[in-house]
N, CA, C and O atoms as a CHARMM CRD file, in Angstrom:
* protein
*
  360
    1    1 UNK  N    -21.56700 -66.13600  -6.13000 PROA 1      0.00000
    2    1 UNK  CA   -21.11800 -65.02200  -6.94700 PROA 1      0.00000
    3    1 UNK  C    -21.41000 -65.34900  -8.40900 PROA 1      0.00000
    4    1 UNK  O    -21.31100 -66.52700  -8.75200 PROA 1      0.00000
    5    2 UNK  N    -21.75600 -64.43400  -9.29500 PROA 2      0.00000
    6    2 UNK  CA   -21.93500 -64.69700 -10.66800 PROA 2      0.00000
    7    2 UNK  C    -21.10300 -64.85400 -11.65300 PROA 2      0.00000
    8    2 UNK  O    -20.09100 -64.17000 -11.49900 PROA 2      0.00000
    9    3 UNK  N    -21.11600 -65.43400 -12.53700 PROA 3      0.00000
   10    3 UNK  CA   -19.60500 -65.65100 -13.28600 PROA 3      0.00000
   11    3 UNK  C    -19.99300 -65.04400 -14.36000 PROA 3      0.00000
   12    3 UNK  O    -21.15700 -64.70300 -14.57000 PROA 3      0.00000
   13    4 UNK  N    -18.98600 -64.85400 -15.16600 PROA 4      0.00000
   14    4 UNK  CA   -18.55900 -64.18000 -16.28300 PROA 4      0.00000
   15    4 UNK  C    -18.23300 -64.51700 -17.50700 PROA 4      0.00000
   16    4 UNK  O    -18.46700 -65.72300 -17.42300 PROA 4      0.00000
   17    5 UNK  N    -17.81900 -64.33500 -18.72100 PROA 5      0.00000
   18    5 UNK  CA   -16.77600 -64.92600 -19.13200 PROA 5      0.00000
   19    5 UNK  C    -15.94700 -63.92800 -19.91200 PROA 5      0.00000
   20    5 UNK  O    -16.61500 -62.96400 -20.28600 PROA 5      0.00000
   21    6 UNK  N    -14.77300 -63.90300 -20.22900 PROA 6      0.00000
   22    6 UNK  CA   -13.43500 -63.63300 -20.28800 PROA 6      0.00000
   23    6 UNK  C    -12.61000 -63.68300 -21.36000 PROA 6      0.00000
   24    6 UNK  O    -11.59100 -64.12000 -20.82500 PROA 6      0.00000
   25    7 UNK  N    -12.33500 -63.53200 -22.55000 PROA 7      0.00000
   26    7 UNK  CA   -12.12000 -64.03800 -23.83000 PROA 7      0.00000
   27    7 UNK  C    -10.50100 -63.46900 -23.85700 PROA 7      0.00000
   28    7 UNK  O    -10.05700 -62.35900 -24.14900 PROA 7      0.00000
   29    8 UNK  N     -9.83600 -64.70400 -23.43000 PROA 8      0.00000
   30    8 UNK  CA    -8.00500 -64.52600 -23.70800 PROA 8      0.00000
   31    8 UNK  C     -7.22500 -65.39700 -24.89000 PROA 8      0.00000
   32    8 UNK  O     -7.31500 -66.59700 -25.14900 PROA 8      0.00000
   33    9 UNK  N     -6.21400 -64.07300 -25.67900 PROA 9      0.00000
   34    9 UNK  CA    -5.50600 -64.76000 -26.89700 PROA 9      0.00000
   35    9 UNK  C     -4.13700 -65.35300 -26.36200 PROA 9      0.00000
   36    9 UNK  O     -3.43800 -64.82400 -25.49800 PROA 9      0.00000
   37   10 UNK  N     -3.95100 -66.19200 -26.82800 PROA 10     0.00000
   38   10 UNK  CA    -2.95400 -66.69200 -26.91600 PROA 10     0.00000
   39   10 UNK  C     -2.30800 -68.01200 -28.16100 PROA 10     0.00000
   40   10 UNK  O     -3.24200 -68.62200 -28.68100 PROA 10     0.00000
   41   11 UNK  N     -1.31500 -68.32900 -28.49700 PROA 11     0.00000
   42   11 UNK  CA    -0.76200 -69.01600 -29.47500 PROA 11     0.00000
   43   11 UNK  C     -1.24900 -70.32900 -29.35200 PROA 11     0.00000
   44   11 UNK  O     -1.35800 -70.75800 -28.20400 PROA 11     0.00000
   45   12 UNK  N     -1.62400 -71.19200 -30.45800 PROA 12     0.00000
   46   12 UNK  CA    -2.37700 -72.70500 -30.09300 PROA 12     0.00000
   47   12 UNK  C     -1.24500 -73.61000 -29.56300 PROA 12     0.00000
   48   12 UNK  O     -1.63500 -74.57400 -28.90300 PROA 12     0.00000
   49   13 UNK  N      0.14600 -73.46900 -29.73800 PROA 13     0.00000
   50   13 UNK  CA     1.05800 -74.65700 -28.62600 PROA 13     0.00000
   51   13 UNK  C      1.25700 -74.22600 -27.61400 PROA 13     0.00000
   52   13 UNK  O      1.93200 -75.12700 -27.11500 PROA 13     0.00000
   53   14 UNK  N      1.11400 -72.94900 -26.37100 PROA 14     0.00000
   54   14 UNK  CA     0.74500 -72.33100 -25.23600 PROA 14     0.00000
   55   14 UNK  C     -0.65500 -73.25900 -25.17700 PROA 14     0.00000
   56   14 UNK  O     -0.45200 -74.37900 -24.70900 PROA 14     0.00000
   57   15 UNK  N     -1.42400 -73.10400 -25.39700 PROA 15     0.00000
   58   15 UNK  CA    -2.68200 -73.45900 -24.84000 PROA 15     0.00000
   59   15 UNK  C     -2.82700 -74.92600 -24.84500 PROA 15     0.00000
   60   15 UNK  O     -3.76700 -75.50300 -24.29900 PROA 15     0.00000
   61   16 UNK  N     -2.02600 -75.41600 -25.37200 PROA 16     0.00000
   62   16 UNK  CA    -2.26700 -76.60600 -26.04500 PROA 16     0.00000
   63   16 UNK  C     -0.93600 -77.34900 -24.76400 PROA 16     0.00000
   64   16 UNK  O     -1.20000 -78.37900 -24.14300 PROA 16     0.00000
   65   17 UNK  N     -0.12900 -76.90100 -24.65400 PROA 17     0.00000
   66   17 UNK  CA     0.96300 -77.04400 -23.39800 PROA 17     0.00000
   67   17 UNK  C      0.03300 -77.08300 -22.29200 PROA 17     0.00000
   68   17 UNK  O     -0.33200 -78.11200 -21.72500 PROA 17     0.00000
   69   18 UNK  N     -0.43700 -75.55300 -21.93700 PROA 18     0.00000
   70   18 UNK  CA    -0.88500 -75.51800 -20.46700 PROA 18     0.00000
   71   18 UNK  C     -1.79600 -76.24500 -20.41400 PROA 18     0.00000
   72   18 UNK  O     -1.74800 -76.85500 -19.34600 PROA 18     0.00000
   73   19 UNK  N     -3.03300 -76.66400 -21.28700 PROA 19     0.00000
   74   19 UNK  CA    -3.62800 -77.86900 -21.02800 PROA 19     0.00000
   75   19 UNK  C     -3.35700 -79.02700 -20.19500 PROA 19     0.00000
   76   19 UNK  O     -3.79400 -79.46300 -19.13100 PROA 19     0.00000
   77   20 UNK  N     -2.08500 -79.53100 -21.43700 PROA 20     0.00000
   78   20 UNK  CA    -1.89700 -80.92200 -20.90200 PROA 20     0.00000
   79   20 UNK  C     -1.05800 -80.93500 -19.43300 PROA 20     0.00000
   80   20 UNK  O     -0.66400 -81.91500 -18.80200 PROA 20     0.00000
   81   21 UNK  N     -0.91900 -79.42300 -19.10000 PROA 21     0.00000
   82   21 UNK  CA     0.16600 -79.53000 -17.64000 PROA 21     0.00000
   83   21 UNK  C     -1.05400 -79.04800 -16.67400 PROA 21     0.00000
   84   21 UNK  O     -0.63400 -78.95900 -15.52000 PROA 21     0.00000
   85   22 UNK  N     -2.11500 -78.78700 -16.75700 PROA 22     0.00000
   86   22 UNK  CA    -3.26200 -78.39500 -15.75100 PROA 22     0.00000
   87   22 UNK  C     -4.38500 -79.49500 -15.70500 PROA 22     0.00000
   88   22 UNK  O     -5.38800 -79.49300 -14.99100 PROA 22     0.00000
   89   23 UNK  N     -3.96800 -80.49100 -16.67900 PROA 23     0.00000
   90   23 UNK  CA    -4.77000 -81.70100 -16.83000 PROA 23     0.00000
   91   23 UNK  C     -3.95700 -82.60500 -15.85300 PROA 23     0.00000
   92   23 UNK  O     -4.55700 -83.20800 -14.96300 PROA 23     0.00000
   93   24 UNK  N     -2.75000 -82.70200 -15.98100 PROA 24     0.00000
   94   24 UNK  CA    -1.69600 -83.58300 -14.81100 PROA 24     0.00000
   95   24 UNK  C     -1.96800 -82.96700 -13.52000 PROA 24     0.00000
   96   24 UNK  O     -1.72000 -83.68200 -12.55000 PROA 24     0.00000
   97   25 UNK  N     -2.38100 -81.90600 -13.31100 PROA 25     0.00000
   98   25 UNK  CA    -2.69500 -81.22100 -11.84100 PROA 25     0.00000
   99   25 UNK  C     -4.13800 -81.29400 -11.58100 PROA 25     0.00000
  100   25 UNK  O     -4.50100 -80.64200 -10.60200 PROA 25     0.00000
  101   26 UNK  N     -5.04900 -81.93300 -12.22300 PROA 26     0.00000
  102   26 UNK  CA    -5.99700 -82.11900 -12.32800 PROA 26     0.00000
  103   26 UNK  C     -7.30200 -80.42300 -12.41100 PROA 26     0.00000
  104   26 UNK  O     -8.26100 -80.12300 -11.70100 PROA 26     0.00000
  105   27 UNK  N     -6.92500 -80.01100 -13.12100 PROA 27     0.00000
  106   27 UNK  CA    -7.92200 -78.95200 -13.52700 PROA 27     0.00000
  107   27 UNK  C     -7.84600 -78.71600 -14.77100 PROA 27     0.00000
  108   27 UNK  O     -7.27800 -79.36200 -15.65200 PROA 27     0.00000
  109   28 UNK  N     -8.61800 -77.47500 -14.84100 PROA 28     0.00000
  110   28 UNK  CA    -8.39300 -77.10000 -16.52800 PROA 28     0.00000
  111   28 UNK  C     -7.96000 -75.70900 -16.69500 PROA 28     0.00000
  112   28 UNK  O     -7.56900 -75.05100 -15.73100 PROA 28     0.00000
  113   29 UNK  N     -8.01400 -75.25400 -17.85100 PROA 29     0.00000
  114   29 UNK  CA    -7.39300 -73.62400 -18.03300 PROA 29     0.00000
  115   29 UNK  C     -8.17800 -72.81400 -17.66900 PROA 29     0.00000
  116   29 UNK  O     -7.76800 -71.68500 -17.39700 PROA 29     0.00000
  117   30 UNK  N     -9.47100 -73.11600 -17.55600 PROA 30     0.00000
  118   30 UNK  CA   -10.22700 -72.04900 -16.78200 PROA 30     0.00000
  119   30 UNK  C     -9.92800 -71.81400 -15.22500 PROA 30     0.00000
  120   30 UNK  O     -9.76700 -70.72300 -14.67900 PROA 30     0.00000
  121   31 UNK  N     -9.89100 -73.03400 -14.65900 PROA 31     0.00000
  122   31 UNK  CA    -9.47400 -73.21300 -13.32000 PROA 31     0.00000
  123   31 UNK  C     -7.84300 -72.29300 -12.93800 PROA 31     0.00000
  124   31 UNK  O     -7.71800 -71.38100 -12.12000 PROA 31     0.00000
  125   32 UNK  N     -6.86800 -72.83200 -13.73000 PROA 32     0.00000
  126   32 UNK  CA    -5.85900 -72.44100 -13.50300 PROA 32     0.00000
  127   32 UNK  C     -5.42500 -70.86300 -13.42200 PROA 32     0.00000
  128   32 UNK  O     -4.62700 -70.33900 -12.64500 PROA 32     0.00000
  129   33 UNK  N     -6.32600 -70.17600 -14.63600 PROA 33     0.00000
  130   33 UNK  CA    -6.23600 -68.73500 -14.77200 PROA 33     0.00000
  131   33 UNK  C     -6.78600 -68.09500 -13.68300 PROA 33     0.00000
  132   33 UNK  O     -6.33900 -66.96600 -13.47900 PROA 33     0.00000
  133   34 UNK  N     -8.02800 -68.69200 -12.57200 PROA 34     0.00000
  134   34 UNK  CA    -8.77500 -68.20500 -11.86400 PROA 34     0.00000
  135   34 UNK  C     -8.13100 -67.88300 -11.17500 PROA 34     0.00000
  136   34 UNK  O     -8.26500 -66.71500 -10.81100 PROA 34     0.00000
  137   35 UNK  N     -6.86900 -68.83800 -10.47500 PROA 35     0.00000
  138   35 UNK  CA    -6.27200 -69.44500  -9.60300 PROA 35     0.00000
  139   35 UNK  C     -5.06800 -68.12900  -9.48800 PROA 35     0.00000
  140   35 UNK  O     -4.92400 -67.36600  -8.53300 PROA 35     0.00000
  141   36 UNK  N     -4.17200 -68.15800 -10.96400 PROA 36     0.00000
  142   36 UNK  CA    -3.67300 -67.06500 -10.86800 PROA 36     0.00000
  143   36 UNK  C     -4.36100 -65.78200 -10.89600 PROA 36     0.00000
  144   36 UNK  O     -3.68000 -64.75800 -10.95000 PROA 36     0.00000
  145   37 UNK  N     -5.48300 -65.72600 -10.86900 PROA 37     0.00000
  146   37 UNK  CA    -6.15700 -64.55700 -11.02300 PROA 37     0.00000
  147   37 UNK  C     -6.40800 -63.64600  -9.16500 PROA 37     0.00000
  148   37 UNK  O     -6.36000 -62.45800  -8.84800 PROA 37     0.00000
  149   38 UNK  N     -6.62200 -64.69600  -8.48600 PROA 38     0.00000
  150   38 UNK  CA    -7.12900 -65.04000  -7.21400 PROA 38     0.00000
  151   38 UNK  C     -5.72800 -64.57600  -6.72300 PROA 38     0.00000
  152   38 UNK  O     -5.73300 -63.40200  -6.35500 PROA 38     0.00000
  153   39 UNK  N     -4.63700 -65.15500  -6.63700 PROA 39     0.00000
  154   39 UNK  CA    -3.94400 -64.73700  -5.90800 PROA 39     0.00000
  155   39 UNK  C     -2.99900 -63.52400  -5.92600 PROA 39     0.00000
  156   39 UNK  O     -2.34900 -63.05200  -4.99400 PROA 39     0.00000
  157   40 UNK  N     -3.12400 -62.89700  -7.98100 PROA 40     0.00000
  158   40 UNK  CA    -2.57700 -61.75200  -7.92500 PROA 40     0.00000
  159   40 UNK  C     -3.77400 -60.57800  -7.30200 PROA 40     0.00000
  160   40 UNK  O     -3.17400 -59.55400  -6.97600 PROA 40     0.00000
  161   41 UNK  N     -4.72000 -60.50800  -7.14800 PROA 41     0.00000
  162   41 UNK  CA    -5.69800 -59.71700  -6.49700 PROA 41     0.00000
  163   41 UNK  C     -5.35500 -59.80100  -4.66600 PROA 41     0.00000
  164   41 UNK  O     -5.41500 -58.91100  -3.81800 PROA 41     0.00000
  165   42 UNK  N     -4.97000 -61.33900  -4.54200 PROA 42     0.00000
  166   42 UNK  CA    -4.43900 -61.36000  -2.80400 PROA 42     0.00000
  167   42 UNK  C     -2.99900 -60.52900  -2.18400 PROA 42     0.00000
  168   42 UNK  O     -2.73600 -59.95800  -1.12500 PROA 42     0.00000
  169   43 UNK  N     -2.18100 -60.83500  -3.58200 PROA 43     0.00000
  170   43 UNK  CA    -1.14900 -60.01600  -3.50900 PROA 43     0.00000
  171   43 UNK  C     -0.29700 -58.72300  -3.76200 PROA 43     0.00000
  172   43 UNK  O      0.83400 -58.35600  -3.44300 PROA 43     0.00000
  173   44 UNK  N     -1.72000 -58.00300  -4.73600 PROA 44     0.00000
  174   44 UNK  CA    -1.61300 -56.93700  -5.29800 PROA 44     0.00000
  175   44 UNK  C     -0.24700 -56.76700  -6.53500 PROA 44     0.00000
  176   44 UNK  O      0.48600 -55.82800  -6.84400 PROA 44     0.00000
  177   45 UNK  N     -0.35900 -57.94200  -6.92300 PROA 45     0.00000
  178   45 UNK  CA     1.22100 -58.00400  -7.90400 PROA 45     0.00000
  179   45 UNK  C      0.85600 -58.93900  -7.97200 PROA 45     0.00000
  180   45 UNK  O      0.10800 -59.56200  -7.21800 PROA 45     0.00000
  181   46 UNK  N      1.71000 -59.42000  -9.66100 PROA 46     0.00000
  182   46 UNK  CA     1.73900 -60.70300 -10.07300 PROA 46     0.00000
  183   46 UNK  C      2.32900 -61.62000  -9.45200 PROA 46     0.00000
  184   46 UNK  O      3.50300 -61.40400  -9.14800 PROA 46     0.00000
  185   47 UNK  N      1.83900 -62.65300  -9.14900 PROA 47     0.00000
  186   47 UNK  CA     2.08200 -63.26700  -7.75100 PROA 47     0.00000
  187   47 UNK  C      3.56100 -64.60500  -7.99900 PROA 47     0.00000
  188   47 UNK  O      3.73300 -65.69200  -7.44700 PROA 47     0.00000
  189   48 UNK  N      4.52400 -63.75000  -9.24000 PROA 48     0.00000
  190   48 UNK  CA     5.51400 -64.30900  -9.01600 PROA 48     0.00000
  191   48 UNK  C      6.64900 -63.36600  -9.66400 PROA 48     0.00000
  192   48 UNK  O      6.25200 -62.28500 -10.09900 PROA 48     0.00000
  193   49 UNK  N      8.55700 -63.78300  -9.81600 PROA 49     0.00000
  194   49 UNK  CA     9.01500 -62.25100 -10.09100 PROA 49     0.00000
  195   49 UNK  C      9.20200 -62.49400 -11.60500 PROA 49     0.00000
  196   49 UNK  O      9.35600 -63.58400 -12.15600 PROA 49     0.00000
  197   50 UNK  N      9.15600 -61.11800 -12.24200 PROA 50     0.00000
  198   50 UNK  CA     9.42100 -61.50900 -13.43400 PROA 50     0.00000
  199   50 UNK  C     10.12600 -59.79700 -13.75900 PROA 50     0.00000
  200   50 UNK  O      9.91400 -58.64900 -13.36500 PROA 50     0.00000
  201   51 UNK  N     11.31100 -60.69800 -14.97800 PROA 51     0.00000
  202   51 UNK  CA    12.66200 -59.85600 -14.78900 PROA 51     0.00000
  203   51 UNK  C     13.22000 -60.13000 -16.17900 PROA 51     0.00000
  204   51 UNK  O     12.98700 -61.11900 -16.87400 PROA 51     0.00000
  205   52 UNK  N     13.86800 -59.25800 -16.42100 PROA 52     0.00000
  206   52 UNK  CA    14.62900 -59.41100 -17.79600 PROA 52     0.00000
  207   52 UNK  C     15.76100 -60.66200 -17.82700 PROA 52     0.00000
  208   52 UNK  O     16.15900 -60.62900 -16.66200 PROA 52     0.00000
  209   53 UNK  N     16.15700 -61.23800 -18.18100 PROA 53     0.00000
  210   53 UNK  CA    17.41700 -62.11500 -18.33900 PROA 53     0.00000
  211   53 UNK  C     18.75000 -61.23300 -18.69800 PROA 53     0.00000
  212   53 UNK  O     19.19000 -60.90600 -19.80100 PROA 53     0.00000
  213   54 UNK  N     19.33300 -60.91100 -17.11800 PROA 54     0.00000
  214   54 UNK  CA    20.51200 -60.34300 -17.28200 PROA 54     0.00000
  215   54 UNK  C     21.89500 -61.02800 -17.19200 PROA 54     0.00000
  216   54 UNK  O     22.37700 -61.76000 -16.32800 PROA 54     0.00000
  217   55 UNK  N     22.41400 -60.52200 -18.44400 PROA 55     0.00000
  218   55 UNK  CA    23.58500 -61.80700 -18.43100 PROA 55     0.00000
  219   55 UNK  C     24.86500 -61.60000 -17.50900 PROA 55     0.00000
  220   55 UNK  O     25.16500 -60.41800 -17.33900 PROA 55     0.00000
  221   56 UNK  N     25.56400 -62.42000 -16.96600 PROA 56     0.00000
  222   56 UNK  CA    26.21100 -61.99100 -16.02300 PROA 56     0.00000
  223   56 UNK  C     27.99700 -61.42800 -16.47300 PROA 56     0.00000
  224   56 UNK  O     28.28100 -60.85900 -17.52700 PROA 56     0.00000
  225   57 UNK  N     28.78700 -61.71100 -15.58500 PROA 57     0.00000
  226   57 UNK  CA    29.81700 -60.63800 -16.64400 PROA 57     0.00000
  227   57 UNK  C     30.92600 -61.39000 -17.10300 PROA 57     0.00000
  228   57 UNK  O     31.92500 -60.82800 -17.55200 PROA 57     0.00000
  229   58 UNK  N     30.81200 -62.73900 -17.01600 PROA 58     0.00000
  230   58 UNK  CA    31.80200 -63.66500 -18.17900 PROA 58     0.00000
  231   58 UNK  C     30.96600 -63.62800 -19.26700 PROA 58     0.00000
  232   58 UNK  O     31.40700 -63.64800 -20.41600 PROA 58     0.00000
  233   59 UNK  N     29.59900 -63.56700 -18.96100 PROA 59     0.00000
  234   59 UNK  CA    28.86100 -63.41400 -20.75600 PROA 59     0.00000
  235   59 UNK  C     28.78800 -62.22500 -21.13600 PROA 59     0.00000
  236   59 UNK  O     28.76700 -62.19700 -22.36600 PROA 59     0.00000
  237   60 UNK  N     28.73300 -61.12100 -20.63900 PROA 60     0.00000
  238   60 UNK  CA    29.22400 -59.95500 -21.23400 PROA 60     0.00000
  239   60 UNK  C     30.46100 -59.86700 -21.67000 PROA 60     0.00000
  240   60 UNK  O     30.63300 -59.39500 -22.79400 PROA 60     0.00000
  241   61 UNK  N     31.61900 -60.30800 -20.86900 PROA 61     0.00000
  242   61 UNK  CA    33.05200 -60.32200 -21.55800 PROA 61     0.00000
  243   61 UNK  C     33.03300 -61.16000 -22.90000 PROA 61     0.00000
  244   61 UNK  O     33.78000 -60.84100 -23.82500 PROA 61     0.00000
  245   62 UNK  N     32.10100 -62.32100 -23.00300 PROA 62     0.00000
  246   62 UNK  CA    32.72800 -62.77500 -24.20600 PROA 62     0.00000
  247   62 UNK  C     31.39500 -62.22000 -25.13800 PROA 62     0.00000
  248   62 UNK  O     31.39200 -62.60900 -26.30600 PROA 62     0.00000
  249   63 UNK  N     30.47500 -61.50100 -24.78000 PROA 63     0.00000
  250   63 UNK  CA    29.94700 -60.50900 -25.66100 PROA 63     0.00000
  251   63 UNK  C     30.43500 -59.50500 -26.35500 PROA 63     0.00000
  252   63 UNK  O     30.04800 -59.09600 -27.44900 PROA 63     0.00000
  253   64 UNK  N     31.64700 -58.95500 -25.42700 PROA 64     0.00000
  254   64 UNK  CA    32.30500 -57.79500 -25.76300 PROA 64     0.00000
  255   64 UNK  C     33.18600 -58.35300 -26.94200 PROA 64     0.00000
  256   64 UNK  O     33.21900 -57.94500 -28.10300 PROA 64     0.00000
  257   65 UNK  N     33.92800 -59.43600 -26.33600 PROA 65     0.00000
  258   65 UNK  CA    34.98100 -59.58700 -27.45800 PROA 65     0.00000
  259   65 UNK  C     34.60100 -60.20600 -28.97300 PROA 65     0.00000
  260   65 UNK  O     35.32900 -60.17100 -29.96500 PROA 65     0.00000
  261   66 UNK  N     33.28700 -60.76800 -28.87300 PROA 66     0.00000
  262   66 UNK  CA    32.90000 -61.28800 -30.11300 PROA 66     0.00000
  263   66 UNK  C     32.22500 -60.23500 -30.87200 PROA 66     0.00000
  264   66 UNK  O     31.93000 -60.62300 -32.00300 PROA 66     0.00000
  265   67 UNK  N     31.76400 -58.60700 -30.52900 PROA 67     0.00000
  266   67 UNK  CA    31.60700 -57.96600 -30.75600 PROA 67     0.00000
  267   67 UNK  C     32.49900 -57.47600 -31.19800 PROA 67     0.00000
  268   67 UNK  O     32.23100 -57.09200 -32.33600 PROA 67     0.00000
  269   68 UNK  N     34.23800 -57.09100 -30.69400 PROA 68     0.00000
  270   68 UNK  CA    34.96100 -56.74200 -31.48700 PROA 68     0.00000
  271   68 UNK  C     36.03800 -57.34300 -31.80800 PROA 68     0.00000
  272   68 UNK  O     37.13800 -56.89800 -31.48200 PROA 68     0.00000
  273   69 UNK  N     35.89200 -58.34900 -32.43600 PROA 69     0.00000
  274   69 UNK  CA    36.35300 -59.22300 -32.95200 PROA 69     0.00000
  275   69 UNK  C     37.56300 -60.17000 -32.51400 PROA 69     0.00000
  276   69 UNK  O     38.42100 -60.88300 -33.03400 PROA 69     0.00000
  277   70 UNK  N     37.18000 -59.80800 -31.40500 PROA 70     0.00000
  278   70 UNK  CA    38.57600 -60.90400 -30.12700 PROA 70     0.00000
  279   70 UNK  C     38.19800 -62.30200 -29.77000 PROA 70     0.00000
  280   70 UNK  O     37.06400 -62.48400 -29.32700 PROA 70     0.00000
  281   71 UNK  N     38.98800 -63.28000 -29.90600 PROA 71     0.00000
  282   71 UNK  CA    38.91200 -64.50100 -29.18300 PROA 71     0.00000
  283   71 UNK  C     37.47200 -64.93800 -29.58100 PROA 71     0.00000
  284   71 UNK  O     36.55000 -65.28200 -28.84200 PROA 71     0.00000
  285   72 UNK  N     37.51000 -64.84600 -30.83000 PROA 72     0.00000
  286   72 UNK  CA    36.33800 -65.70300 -31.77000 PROA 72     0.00000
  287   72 UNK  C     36.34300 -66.80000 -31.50100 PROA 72     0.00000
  288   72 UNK  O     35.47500 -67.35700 -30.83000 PROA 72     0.00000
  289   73 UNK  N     37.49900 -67.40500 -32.06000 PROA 73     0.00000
  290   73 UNK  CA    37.80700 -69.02200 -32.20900 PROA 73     0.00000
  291   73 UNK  C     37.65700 -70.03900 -31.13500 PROA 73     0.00000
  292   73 UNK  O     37.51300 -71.24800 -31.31600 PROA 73     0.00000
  293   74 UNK  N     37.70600 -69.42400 -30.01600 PROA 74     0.00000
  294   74 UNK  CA    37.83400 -70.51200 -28.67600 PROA 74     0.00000
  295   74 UNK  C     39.14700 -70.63500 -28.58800 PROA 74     0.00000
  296   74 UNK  O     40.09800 -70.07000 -29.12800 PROA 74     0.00000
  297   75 UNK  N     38.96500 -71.88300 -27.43200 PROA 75     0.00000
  298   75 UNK  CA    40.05500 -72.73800 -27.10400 PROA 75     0.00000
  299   75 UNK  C     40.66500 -73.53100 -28.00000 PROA 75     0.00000
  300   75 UNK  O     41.79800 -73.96800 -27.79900 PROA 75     0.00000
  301   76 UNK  N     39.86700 -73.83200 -29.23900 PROA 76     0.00000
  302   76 UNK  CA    40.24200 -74.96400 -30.22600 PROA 76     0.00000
  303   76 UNK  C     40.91200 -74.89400 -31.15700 PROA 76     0.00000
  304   76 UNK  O     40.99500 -73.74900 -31.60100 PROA 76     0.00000
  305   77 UNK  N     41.51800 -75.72200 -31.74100 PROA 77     0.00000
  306   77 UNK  CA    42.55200 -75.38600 -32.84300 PROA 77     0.00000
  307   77 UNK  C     41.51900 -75.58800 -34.00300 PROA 77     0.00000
  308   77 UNK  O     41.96400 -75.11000 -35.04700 PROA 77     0.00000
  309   78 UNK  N     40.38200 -76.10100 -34.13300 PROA 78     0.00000
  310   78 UNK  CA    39.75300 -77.00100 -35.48200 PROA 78     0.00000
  311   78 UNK  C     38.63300 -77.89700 -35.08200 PROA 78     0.00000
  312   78 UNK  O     38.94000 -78.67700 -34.18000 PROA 78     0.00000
  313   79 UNK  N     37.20000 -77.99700 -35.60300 PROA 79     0.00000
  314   79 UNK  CA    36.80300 -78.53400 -35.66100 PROA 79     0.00000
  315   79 UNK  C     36.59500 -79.84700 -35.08200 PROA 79     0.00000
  316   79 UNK  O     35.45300 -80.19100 -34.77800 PROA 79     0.00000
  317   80 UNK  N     37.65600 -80.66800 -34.88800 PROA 80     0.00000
  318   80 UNK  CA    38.03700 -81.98400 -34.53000 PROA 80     0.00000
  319   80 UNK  C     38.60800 -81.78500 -33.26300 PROA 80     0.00000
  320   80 UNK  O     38.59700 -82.93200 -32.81700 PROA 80     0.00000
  321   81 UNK  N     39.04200 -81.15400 -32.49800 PROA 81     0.00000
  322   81 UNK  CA    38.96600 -80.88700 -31.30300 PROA 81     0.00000
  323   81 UNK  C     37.58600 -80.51900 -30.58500 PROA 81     0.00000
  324   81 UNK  O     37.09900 -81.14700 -29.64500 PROA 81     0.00000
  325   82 UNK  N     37.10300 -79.51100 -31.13300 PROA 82     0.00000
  326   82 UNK  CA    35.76300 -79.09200 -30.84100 PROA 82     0.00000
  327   82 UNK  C     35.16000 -80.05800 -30.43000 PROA 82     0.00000
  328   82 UNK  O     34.99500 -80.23400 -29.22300 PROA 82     0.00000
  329   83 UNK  N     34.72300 -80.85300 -31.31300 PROA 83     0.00000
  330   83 UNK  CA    34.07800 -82.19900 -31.51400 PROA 83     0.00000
  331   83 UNK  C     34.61100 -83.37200 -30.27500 PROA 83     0.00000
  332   83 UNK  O     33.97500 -83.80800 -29.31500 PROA 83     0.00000
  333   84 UNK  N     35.77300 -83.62000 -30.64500 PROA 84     0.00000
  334   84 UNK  CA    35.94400 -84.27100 -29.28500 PROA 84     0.00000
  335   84 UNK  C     35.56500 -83.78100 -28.00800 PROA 84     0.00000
  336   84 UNK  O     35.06100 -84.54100 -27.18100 PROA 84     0.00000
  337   85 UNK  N     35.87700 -81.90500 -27.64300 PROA 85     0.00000
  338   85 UNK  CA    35.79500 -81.66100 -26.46200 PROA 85     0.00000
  339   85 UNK  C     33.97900 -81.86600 -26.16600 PROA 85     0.00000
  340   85 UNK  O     33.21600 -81.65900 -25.22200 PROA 85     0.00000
  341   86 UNK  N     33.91000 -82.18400 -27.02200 PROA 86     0.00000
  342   86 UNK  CA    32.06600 -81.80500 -26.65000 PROA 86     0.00000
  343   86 UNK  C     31.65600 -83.32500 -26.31400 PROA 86     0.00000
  344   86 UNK  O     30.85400 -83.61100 -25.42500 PROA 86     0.00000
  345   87 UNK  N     32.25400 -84.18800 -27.07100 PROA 87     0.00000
  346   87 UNK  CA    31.99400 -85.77400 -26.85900 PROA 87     0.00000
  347   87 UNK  C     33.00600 -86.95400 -25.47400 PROA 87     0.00000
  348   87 UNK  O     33.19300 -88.15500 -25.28300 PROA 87     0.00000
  349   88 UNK  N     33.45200 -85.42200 -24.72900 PROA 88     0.00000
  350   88 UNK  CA    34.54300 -86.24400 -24.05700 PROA 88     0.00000
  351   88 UNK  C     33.50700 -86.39300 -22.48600 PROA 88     0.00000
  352   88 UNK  O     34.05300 -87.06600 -21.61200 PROA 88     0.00000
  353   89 UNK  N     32.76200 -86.08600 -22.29700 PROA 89     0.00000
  354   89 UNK  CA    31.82600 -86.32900 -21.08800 PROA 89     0.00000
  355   89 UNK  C     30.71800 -87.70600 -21.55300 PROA 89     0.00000
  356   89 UNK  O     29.98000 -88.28800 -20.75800 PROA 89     0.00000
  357   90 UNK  N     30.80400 -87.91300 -22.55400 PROA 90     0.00000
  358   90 UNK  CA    30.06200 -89.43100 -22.87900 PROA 90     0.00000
  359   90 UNK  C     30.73300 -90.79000 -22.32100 PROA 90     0.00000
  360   90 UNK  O     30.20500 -91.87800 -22.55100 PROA 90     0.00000
């Protein structure tokens, strides 16, 4: 079959990432794109799911209330609690 070529943008630490993670799998970015290319054509869809990040409903509750102005503060009395509670799993 005849090949082509293909001219895709993307940001230089993306490319510069997927490199070095398609170099550990031993190919390169041309290879890898093919690869996903190949199997969304096998599957007629992008051949994995992709979805908004929906937050679930203790993070909506404390969305709500920091929205109107409830139970800002936490559990903590100050700073120095905070601090400990965060350093007490060390």
């Amino acid at each position: 079959m005849a090949k082509t070529t293909a001219n895709i943008s993307m940001d230089e630490e993306t490319k510069r990432k997927a490199q070095e993670l398609f170099t550990d799998l031993g190919m390169d970015l041309s290879t890898a794109v093919n690869i996903f290319l190949r199997q969304a054509i096998r599957e007629n869809a992008i051949p994995f799911k992709i979805s908004r990040a929906v937050p679930n409903s203790v993070t909506l509750a404390a969305m709500d209330s920091a929205e109107n102005g409830m139970d800002v503060t936490g559990p903590f009395n100050g700073a120095d609690e905070l601090v400990k509670a965060l350093n007490a799993d060390r």
